[in-house]
C-alpha positions as CSV (number, residue, x, y, z in Angstrom):
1,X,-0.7,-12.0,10.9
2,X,-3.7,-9.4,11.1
3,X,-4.1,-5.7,9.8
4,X,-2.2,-3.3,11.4
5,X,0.7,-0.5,11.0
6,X,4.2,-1.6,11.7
7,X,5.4,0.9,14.8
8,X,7.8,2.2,12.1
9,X,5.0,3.1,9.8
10,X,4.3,6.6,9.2
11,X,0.9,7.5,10.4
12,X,0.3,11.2,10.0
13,X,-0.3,14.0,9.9
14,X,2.0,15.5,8.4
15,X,3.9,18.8,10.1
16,X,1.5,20.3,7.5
17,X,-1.5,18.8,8.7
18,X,-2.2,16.4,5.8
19,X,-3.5,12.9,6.2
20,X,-0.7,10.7,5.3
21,X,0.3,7.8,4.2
22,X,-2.7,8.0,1.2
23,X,-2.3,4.4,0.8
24,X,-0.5,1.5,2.5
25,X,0.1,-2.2,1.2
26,X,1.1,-5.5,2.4
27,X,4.5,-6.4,4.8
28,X,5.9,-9.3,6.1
29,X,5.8,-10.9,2.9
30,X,7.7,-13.9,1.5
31,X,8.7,-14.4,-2.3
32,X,10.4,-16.4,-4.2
33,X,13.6,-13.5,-4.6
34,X,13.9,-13.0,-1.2
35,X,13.5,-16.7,-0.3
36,X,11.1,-18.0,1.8
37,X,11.4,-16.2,5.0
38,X,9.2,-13.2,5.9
39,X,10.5,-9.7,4.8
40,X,8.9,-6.3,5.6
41,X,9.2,-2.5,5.3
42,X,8.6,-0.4,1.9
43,X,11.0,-3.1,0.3
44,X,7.6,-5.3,0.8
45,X,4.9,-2.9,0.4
46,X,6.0,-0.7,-2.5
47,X,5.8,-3.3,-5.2
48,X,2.0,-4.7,-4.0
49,X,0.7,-1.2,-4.6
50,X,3.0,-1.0,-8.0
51,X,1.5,-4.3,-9.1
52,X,-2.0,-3.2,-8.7
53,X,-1.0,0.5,-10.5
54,X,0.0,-1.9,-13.5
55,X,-2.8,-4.1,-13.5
56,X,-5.2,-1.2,-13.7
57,X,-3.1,0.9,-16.0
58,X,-2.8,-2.4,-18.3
59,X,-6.3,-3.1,-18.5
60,X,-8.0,-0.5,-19.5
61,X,-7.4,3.3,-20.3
62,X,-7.5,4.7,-17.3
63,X,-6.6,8.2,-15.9
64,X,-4.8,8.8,-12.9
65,X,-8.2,10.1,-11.1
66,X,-9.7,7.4,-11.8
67,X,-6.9,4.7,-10.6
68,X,-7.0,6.4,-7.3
69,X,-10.9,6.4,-6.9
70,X,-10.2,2.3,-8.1
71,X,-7.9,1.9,-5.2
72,X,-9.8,4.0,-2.2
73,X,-12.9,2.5,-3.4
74,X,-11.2,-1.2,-2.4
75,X,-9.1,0.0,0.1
76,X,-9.1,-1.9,3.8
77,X,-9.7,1.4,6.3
78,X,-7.8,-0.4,9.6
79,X,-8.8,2.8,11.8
80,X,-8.0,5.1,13.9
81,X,-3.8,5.3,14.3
């Protein structure tokens, strides 16, 4: 499946003129507690990014600064929207 926002995705800017979303994660996934079949939406994505956040926060003393310079720094830029 390649790298690339759903068309349901928000994209940004906001009405505000911020860059959003600050990070996005992985959809169309399959797991054992939803079965086998692919699944996708925030349902998908939110615990990816949660799963990092607690693998960082676990293994060392991190602050909340620094996680997000962790994450940017590895983040995947897929490009212009």
């Amino acid at each position: 499946m390649g790298d690339f926002y759903h068309y349901y995705s928000s994209q940004g800017p906001t009405w505000a003129g911020r860059i959003k979303p600050d990070f996005s994660a992985p959809s169309g996934v399959s797991t054992t507690s939803y079965g086998y079949r692919e699944f996708y939406g925030t349902s998908a994505a939110a615990p990816h990014l949660a799963g990092a956040l607690g693998l960082l926060l676990g293994g060392a003393d991190f602050d909340r600064d620094q996680i997000r310079a962790i994450l940017e720094s590895r983040a995947v830029d897929l490009g212009d929207p």
